[in-house]
C-alpha positions as CSV (number, residue, x, y, z in Angstrom):
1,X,-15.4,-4.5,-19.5
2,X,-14.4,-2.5,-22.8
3,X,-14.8,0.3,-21.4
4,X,-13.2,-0.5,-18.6
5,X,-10.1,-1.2,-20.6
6,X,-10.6,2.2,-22.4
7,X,-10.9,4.3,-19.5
8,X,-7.7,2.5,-18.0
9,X,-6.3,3.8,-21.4
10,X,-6.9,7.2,-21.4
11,X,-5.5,7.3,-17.8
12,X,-2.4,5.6,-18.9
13,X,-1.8,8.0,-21.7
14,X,-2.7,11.1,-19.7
15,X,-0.2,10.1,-17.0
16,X,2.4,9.3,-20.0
17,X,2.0,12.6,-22.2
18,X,3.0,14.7,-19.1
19,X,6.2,13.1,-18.7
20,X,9.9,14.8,-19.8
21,X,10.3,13.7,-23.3
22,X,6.8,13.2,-24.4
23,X,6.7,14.8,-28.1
24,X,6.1,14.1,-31.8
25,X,7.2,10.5,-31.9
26,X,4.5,9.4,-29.3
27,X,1.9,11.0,-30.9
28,X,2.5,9.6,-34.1
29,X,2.6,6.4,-32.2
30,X,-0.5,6.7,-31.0
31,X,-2.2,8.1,-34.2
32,X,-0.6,5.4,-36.3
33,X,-1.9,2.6,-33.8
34,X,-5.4,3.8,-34.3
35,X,-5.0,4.5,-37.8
36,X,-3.8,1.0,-39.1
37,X,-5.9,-0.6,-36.0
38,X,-9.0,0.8,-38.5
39,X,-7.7,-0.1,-41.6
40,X,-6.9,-3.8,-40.8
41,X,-10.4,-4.0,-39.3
42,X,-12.2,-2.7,-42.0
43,X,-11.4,-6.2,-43.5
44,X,-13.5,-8.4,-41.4
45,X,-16.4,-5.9,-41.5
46,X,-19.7,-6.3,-43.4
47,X,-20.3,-3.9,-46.0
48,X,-22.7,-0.9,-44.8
49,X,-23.6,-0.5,-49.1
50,X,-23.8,-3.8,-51.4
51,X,-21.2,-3.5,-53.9
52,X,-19.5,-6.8,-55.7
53,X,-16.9,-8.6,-53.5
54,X,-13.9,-7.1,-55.3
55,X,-14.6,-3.9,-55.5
56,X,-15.5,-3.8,-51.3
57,X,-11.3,-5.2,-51.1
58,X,-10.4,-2.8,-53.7
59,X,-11.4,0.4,-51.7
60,X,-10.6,-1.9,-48.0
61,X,-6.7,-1.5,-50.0
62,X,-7.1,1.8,-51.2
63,X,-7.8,3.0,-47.6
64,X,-4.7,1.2,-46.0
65,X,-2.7,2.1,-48.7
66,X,-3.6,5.8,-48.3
67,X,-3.3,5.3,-44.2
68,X,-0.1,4.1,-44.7
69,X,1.3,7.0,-46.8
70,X,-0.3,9.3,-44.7
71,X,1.4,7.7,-41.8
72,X,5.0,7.5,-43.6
73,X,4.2,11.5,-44.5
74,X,3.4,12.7,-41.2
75,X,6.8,9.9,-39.7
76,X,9.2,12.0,-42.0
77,X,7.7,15.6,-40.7
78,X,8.3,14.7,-37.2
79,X,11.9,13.0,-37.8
80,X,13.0,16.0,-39.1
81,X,12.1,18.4,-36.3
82,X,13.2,16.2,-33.8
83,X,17.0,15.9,-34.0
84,X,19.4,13.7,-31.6
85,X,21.9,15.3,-30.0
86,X,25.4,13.7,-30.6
87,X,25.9,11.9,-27.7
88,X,22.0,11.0,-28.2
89,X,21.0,12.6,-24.8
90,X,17.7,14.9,-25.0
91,X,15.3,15.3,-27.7
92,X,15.4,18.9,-29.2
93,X,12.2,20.1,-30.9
94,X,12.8,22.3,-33.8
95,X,9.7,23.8,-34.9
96,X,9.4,26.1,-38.2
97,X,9.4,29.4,-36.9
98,X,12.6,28.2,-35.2
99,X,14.5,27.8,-38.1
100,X,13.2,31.3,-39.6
101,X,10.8,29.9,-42.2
């Protein structure tokens, strides 16, 4: 049945990602989704090493800490190369060697 569910997915994002208007902001989406999906269940998980109790929710903190930055890193790269046109019609992709960097 799971993998049922993952296979349905794949499909689903396969038939998505070649649609008009597919770009940065969908992808970060769907890196974030994973992302945090691991660091929230990384709390309910038994412990591969033994280690006290506090130190295990320590680095469990650290990690989504860390996930999240990375996440609101990576949010502010693709915000500013993808710029709204005025009357917030198409999404134009500016990518560095466009802008002559």
């Amino acid at each position: 049945m799971v993998l049922a569910v993952l296979a349905a997915i794949v499909v689903a994002v396969a038939r998505w990602s070649r649609r008009p208007g597919w770009d940065g902001r969908h992808r970060l989406a769907l890196a974030a989704g994973g992302l945090l999906t691991y660091a929230w269940h990384s709390f309910t998980m038994t412990p591969v090493i033994a280690a006290p109790g506090w130190l295990i929710v320590v680095s469990h903190v650290v990690f989504a800490l860390a996930a999240v930055l990375l996440l609101v890193a990576e949010a502010r790269r693709v915000i500013t190369r993808e710029v709204r046109t005025p009357a917030g019609a198409d999404v134009v992709t500016l990518r560095s060697y466009d802008l002559g960097e």
